[in-house]
N, C-alpha and C positions, 0 to 999 in steps of 0.2 A: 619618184618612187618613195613610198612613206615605209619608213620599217623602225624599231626600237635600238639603239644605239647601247652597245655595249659597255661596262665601265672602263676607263682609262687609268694608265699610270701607275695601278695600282689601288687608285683612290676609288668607293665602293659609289657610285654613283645610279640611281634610278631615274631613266628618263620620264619625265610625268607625262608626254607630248609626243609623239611620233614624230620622227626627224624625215621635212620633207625635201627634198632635192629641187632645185632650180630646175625649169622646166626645159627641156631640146626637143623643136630650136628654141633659144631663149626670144623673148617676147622683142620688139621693135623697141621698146620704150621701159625706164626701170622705176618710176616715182609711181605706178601703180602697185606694184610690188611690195615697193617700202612704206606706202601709204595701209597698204593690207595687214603688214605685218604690226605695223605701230596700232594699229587698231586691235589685233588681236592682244598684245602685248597689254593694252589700255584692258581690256576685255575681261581677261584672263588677274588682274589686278595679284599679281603675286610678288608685286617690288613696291613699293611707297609710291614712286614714282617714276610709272613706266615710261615715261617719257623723256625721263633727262637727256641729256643731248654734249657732247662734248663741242665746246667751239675752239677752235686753234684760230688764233692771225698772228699778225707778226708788226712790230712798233716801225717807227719810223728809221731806228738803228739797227734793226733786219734783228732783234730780237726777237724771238717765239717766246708766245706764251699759249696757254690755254686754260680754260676752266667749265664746269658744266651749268647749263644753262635750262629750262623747258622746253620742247618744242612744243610750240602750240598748234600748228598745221601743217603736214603736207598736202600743197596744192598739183592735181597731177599737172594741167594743165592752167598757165605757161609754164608750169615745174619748177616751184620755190618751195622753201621752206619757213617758217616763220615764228621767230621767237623774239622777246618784250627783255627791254636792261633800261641802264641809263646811259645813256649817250654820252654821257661826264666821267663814265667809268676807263680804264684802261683800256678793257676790249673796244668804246666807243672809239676814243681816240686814234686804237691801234687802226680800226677799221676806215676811221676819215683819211687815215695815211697810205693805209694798202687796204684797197675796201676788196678783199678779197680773204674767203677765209676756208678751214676743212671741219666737216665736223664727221662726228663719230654716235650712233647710237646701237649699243650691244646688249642685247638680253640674254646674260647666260641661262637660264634658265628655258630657253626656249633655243638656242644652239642657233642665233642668229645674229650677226652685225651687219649693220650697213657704214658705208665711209660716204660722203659726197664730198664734195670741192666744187666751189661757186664764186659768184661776184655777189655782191652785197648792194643794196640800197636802203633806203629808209622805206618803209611802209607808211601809206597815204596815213596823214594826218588826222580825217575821220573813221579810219581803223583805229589806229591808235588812244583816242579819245574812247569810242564805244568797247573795245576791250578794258581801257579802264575802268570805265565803270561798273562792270563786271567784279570789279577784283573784292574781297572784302575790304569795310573802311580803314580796319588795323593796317593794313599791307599799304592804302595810298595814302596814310599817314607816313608810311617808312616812306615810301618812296619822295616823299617831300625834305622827311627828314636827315635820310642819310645825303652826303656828299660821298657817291660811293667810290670807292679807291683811292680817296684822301685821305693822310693822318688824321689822327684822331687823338686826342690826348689820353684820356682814358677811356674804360665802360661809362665811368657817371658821366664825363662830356657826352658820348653819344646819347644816353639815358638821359639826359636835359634837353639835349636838341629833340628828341623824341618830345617830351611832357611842352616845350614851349610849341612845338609844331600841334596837338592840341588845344591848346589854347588858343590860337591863331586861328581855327577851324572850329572853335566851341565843338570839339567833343571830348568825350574821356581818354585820360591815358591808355593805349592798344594793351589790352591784355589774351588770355589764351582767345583763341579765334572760335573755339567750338564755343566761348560761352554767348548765354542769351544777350541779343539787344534790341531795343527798340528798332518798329521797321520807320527804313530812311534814312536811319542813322549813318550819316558820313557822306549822303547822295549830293551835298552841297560841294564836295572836295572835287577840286577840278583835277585834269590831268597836269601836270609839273612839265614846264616845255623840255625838261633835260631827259624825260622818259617816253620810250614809245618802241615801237616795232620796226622790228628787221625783216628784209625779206632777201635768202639766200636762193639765188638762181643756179642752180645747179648746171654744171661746166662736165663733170665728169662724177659719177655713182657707180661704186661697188657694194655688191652684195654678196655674202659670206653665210656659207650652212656649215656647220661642223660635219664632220665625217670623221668614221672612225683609222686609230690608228693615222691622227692626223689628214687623211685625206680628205683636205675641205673642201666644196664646192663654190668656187669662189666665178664672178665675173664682173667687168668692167665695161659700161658705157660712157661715150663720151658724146660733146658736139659743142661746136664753137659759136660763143655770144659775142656779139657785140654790144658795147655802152659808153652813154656818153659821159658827160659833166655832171650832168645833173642828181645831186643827191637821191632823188625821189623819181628818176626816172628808170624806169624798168628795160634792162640791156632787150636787143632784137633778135634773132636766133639765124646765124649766120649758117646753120648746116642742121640736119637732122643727127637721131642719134645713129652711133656707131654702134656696135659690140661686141666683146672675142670671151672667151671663158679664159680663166687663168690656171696655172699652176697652185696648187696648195703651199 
């Protein structure tokens, strides 16, 4: 049911977008949904970047952390997720240890979040490569340069490993990205083995519409994976999905 959503709390709020309700009966399956909604989200371009994505895991010492990250894809089927770090980062690490993780993407302005929980692998190797070279040349300079989540001594340490990681590569030092450069420039930079893609196999997906006077429209899919060893082998699906609508 699509209708205009009242202000809340007090605070004077104008819906730009009609608030639309999860469908009954809700659908067999949730990553088309949230595939839809990240596209409209992308579409509608009213956030820097509509795609950010929270990742939560947890270290080897049952430490939680989290930070936001891009998503670069929802795949409906086999139902992943997939976003690009360095695997020498914290989150890498955390994930070599519990390769399992939650994430979160919310667009208030569109009165929607989604949650998933998944198992984690690495993304083939020639994905990872052809997404890099996608990236601009500034960015696969960083990504060579930084050691990310390590000390650093200062800004000019990191701002040297930046200018000598140029040099190393005969290009110029990265400056703003929108400015001009010659074409080809940077296409010789290879991918850096410590960067590449993740792919989050979703285990359990919720999806959330706001409603007024708090009553949100929320629901919960679930289904069990199995996986093995293998870094880069993609878990098998041990059941279809489930579903039940939740309480706000």
């Amino acid at each position: 049911m699509a209708r205009t959503q009242a202000p809340q709390d007090g605070n004077i709020r104008v819906m730009p977008v009609p608030v639309q309700f999860l469908p009954d009966p809700l659908p067999t399956e949730p990553l088309s949904i949230a595939a839809s909604w990240l596209e409209t989200a992308r579409s509608r371009r009213d956030q820097p970047n509509p795609n950010a994505m929270v990742v939560a895991s947890v270290g080897a010492d049952g430490q939680p952390s989290a930070r936001v990250v891009l998503c670069k894809e929802i795949v409906v089927d086999p139902g992943y997720i997939c976003f690009f770090t360095n695997y020498d980062s914290r989150k890498g690490h955390e994930i070599d240890a519990h390769p399992r993780v939650a994430l979160v993407m919310h667009w208030d302005h569109l009165y929607r979040q989604v949650r998933i929980e998944g198992r984690v692998v690495r993304a083939p190797v020639a994905e990872s490569d052809a997404y890099f070279k996608t990236r601009p040349w500034q960015r696969r300079v960083g990504a060579w340069a930084s050691e990310q989540s390590k000390p650093v001594g200062s800004r000019a340490d990191l701002e040297a490993a930046v200018v000598a990681t140029a040099q190393r590569f005969n290009v110029p030092v990265p400056g703003p990205e929108d400015a001009p450069a010659p074409a080809g420039l940077g296409d010789h930079i290879p991918r850096p083995p410590h960067w590449g893609g993740y792919h989050v196999y979703a285990e359990a997906v919720e999806l959330w519409v706001e409603g007024e006077s708090r009553i949100h429209d929320r629901a919960r899919w679930t289904r069990k994976l199995l996986s093995g060893a293998d870094p880069y082998q993609p878990p098998t699906s041990g059941s279809g999905w489930s579903v039940t609508r939740l309480q706000p």
